[in-house]
C-alpha positions in Angstrom: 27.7 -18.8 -12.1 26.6 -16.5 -14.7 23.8 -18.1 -16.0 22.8 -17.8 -12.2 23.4 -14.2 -11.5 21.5 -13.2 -14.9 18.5 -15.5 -13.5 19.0 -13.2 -10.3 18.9 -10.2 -11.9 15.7 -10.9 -14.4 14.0 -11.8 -11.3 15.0 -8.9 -9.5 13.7 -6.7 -13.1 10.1 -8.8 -12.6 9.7 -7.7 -9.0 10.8 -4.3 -9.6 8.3 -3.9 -13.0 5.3 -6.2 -11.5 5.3 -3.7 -7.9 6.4 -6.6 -5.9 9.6 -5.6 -5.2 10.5 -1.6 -4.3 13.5 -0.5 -5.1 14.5 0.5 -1.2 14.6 -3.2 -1.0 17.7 -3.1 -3.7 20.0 -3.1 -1.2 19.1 -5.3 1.9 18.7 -8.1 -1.6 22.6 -7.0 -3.0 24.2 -8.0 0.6 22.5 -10.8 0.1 23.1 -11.7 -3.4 26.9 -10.3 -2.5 27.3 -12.5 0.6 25.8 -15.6 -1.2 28.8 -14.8 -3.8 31.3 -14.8 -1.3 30.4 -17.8 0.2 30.2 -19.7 -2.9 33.9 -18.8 -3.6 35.0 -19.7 -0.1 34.9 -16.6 2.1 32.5 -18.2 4.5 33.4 -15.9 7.4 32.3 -12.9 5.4 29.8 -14.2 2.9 27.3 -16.4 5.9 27.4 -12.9 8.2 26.2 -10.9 5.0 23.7 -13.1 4.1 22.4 -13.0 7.6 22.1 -9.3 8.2 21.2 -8.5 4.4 18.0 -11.2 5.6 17.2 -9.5 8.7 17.4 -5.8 7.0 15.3 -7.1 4.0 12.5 -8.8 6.0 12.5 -5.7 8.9 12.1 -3.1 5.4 9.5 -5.2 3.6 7.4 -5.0 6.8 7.6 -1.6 7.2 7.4 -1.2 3.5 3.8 -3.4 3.9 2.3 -1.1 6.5 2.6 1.7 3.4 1.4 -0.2 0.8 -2.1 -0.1 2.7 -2.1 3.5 2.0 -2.8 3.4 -1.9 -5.7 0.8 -1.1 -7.0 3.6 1.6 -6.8 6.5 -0.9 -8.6 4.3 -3.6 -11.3 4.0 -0.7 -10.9 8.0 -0.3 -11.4 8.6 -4.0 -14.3 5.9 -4.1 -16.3 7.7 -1.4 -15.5 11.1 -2.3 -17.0 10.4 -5.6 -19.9 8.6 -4.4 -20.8 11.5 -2.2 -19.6 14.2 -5.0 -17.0 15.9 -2.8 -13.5 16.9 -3.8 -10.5 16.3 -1.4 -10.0 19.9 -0.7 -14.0 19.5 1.1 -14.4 20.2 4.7 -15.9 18.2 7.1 -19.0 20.6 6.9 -19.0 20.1 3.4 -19.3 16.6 3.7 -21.7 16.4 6.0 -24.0 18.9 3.8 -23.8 16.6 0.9 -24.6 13.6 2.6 -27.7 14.8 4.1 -28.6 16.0 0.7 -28.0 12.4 -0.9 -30.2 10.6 1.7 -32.8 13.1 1.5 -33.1 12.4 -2.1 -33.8 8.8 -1.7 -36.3 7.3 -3.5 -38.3 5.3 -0.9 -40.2 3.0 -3.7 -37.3 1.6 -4.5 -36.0 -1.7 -3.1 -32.3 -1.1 -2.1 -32.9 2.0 -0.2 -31.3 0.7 2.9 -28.4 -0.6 1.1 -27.3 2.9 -0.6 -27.9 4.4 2.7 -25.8 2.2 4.4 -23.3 2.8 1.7 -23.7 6.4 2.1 -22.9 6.9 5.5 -19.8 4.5 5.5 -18.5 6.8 2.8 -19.3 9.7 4.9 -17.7 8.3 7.8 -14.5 7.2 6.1 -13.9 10.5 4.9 -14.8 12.3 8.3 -12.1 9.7 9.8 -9.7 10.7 7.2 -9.9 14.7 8.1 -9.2 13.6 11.9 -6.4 11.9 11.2 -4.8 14.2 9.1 -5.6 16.9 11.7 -3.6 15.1 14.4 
């Protein structure tokens, strides 16, 4: 039994160092661990109830926990087009607009992949004009 709860807890440690577990999911996964405890010592009316809700709570907080998580992929796609258009975040939406113009103006038209960085260019532009609306609303 302890060899099994020390198993437990290093791969609790793993999912808290490797990001895939965050710690508001601590303790949804103890009433679980707990209830799974008390039902192997023979408190089946406590222990089977525990496991159940501590299931339901983890599962409802890792999918609100998921829709977050998209946020840190969306500000590496801020960052990404903020540089590629050299604007800082504290840049309007007048700003942006200024320097984009300015980037396809400067366009070499000899070269090949002229389309492509213009393409790339306004999808930059038009992520961070997206991003100022929403944060206006």
């Amino acid at each position: 039994m302890a060899l099994l709860l020390l198993l437990v807890a290093a791969g609790i440690g793993w999912g808290l160092w490797s990001g895939k577990l965050m710690p508001k999911q601590l303790l949804p996964l103890a009433l679980v661990i707990a209830g799974a405890v008390l039902s192997l010592r023979g408190a089946w009316l406590l222990g089977l109830p525990a496991i159940g809700v501590g299931i339901f709570w983890f599962r409802g907080m890792t999918l609100r926990l998921s829709k977050l998580r998209k946020i840190p992929s969306n500000e590496y796609e801020l960052a990404a087009a903020r540089w590629m258009l050299g604007v800082s975040p504290e840049d309007g939406a007048e700003k942006i607009k200024e320097r984009h113009k300015e980037l396809v103006a400067k366009q070499d038209s000899a070269s090949g992949d002229e389309e492509e960085r213009k393409r790339k260019l306004n999808e930059a532009r038009d992520l961070l004009l997206d991003d100022l609306k929403r944060k206006k609303r």
